[in-house]
The first five atom37 places (N, CA, C, CB, O) and aatype in JSON, in Angstrom:
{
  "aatype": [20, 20, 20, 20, 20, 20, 20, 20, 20, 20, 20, 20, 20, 20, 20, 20, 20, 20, 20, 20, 20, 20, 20, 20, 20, 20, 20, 20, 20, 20, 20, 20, 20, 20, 20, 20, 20, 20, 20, 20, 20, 20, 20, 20, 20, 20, 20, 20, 20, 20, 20, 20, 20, 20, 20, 20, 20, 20, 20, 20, 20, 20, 20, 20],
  "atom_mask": [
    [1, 1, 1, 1, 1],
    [1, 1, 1, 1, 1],
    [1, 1, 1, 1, 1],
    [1, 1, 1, 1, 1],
    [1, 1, 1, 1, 1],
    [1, 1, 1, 1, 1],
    [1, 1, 1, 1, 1],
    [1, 1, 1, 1, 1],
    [1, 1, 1, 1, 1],
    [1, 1, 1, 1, 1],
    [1, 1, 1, 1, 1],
    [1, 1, 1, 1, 1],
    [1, 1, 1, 1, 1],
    [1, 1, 1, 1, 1],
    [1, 1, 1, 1, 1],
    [1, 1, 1, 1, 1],
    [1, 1, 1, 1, 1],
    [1, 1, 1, 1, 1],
    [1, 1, 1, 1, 1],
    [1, 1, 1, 1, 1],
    [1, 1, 1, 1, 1],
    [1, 1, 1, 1, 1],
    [1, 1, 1, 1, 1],
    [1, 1, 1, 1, 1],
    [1, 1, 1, 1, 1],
    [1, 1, 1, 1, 1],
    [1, 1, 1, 1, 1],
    [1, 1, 1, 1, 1],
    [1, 1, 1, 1, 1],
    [1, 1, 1, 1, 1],
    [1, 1, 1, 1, 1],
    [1, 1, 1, 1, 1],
    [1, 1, 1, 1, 1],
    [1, 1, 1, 1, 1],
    [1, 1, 1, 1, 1],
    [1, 1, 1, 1, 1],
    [1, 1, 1, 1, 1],
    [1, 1, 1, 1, 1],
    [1, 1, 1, 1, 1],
    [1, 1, 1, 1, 1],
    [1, 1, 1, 1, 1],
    [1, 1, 1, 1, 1],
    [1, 1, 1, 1, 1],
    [1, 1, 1, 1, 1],
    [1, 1, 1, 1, 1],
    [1, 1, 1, 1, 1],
    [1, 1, 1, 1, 1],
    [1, 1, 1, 1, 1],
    [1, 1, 1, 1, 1],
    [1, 1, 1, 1, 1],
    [1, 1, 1, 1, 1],
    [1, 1, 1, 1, 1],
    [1, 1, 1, 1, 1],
    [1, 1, 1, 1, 1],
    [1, 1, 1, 1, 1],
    [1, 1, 1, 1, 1],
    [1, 1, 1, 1, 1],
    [1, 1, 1, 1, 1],
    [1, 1, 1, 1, 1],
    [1, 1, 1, 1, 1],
    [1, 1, 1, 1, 1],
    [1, 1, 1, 1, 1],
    [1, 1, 1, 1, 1],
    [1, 1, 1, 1, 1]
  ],
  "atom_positions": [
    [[0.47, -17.8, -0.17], [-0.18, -16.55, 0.2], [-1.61, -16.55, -0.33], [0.61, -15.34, -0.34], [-1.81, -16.9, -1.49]],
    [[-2.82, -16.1, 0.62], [-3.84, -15.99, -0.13], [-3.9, -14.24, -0.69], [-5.11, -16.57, 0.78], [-3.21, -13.26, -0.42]],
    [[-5.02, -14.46, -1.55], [-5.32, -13.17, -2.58], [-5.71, -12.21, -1.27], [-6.83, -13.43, -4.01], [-5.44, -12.58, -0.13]],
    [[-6.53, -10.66, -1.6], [-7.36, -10.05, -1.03], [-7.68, -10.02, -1.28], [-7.55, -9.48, -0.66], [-7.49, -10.3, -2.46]],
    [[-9.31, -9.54, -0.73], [-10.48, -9.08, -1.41], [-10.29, -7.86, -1.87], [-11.61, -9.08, -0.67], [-9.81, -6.85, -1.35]],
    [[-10.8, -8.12, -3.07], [-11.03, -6.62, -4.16], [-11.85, -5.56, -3.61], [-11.87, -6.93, -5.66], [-11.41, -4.45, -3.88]],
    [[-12.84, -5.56, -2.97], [-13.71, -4.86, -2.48], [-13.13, -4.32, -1.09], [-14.94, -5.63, -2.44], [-13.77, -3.31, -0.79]],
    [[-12.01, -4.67, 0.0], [-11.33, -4.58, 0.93], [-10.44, -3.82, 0.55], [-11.0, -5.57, 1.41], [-10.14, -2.9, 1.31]],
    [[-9.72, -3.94, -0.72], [-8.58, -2.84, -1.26], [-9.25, -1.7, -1.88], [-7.51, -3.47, -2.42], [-8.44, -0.84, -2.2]],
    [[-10.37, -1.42, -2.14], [-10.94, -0.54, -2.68], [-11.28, 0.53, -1.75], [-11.89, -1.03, -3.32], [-11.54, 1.71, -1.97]],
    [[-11.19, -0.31, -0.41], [-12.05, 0.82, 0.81], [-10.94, 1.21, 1.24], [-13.14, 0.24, 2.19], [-11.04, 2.39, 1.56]],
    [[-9.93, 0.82, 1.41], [-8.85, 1.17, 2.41], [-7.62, 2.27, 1.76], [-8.13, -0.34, 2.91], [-7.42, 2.18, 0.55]],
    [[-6.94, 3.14, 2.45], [-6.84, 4.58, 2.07], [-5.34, 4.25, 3.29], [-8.54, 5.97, 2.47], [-5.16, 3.47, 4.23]],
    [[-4.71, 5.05, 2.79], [-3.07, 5.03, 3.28], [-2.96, 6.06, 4.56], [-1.88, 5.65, 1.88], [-2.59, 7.23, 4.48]],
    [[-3.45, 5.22, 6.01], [-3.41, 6.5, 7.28], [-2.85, 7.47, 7.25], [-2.94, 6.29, 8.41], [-3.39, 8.43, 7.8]],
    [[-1.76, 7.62, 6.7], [-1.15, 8.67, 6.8], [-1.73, 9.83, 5.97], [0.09, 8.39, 6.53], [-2.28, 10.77, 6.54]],
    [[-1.6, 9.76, 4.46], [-2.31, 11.04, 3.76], [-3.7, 10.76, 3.54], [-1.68, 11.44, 2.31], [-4.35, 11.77, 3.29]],
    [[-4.46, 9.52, 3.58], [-5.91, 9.16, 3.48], [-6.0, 9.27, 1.79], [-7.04, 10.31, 4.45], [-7.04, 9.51, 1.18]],
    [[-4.7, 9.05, 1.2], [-5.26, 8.63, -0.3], [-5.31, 7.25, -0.89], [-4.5, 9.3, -1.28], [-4.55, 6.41, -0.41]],
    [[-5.82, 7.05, -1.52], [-5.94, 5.35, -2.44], [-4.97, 5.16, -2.28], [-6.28, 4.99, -4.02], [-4.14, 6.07, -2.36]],
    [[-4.44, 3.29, -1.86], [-3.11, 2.85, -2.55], [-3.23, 1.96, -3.48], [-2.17, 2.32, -1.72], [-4.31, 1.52, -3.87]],
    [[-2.06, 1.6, -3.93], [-1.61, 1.04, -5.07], [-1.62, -0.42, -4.79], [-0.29, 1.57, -5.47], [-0.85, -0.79, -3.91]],
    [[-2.23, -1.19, -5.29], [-1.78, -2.86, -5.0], [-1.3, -3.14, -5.5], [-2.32, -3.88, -4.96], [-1.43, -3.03, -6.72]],
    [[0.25, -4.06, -4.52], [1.32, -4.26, -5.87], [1.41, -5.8, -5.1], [3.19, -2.99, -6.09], [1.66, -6.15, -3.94]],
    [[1.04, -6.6, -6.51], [0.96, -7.87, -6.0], [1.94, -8.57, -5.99], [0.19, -8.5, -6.47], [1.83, -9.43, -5.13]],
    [[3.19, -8.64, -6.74], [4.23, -9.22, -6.82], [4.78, -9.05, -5.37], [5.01, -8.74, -7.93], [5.0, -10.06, -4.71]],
    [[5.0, -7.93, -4.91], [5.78, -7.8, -3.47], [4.69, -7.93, -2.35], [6.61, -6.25, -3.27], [5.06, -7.93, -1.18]],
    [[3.01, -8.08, -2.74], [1.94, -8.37, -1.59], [2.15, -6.97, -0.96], [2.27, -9.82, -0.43], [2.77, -7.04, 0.1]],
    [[1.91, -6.07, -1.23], [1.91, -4.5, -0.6], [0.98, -3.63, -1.18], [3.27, -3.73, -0.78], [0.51, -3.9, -2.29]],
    [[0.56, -2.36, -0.4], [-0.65, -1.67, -0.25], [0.97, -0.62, -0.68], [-1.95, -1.69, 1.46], [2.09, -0.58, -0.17]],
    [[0.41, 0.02, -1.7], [1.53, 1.23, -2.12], [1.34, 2.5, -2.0], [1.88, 1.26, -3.39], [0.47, 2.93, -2.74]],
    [[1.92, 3.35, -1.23], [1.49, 4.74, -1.66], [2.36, 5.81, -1.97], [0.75, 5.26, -0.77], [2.71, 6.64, -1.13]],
    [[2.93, 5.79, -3.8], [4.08, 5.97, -4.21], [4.39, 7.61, -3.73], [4.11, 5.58, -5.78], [5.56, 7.92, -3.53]],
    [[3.62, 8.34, -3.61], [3.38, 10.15, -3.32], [4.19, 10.36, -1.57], [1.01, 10.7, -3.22], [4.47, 11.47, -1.12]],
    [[4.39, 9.29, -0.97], [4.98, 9.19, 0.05], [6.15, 8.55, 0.54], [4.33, 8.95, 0.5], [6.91, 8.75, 1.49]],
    [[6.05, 7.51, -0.6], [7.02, 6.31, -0.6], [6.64, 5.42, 1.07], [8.94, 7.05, -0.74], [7.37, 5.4, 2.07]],
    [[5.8, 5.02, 0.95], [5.81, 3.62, 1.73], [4.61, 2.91, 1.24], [5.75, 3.76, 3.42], [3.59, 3.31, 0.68]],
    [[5.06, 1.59, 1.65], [4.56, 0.52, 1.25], [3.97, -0.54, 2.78], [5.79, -0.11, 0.26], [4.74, -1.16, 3.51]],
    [[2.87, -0.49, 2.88], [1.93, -1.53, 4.13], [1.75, -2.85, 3.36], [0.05, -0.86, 4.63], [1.17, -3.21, 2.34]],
    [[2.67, -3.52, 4.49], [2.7, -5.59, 4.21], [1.22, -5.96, 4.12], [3.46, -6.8, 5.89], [0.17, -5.48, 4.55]],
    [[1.51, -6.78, 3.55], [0.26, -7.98, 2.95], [0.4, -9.17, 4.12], [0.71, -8.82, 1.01], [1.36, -9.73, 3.59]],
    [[0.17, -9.87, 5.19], [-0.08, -11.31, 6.13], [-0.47, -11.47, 6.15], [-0.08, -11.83, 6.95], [-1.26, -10.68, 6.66]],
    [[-1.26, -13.21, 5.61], [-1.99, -13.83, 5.32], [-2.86, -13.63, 5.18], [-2.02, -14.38, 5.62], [-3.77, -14.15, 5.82]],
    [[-3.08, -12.33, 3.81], [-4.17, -12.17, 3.38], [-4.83, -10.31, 4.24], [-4.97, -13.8, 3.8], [-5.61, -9.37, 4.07]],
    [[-4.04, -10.7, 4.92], [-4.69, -9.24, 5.75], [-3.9, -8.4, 5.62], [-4.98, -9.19, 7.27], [-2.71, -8.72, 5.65]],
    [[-4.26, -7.03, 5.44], [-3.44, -5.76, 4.97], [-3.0, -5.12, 6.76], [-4.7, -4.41, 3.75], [-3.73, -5.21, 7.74]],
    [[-1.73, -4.57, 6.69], [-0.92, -4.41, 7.89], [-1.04, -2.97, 8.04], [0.61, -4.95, 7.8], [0.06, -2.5, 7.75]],
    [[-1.87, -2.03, 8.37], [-2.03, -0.66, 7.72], [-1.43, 0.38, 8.87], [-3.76, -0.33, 7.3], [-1.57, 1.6, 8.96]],
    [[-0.56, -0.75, 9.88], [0.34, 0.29, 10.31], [1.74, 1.16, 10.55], [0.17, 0.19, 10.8], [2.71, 0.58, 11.05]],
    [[1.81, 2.48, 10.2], [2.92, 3.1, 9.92], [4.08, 2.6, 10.41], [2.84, 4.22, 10.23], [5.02, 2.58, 9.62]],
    [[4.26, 2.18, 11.53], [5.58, 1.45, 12.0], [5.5, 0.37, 11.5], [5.85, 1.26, 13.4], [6.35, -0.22, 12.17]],
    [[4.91, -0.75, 10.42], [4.89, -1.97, 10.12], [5.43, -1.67, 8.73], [3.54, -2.72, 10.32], [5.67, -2.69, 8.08]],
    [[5.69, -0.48, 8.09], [5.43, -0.02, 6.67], [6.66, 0.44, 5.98], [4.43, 1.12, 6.64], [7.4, 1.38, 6.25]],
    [[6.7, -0.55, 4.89], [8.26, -0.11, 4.51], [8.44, 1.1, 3.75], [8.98, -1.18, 3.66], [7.62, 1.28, 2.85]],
    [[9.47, 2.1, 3.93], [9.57, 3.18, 3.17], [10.33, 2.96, 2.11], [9.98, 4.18, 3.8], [10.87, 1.86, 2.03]],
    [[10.55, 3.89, 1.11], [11.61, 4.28, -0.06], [11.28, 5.45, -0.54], [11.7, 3.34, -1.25], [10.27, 5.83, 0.05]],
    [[11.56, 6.1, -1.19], [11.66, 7.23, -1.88], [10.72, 7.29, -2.69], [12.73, 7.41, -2.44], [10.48, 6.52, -3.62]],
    [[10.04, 8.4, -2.31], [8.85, 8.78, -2.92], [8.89, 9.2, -4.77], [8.41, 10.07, -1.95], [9.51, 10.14, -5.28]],
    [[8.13, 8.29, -5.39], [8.04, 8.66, -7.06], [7.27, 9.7, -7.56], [7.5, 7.58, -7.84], [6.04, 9.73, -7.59]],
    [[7.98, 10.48, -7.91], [6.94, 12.41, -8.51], [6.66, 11.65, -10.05], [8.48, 14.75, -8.78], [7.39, 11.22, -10.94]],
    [[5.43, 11.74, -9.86], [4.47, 11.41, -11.35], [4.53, 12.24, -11.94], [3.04, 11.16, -11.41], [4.14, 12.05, -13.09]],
    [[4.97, 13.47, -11.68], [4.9, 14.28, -12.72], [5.9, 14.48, -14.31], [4.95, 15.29, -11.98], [5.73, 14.88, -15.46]],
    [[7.09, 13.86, -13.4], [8.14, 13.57, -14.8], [8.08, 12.24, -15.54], [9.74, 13.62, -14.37], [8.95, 11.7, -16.23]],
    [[6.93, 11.87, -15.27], [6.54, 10.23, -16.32], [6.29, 10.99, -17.6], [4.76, 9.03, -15.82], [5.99, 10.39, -18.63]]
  ]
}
């Protein structure tokens, strides 16, 4: 797998609510825990669409 650019993850914002995501490099995913889904990483290029995007259950930061 190649890396991303740092400057490419910095610009890009989760279509759906338009907030920052999370780069989670172990699984190669664009995270956006306030919603629970996660946009694939392919070869290097971020997949930023909602039907491509795996869900799970959204994490409330507030009880950390």
């Amino acid at each position: 797998m190649t890396e991303v650019d740092p400057k490419l993850l910095s610009l890009l914002v989760c279509p759906m609510s338009k907030l920052p995501l999370r780069y989670d490099r172990q699984a190669f995913e664009l995270v956006n825990d306030a919603l629970g889904i996660a946009y694939p990483i392919r070869d290097g290029v971020p997949i930023m669409l909602v039907e491509e995007a795996r869900r799970f259950p959204p994490v409330d930061r507030r009880h950390r």
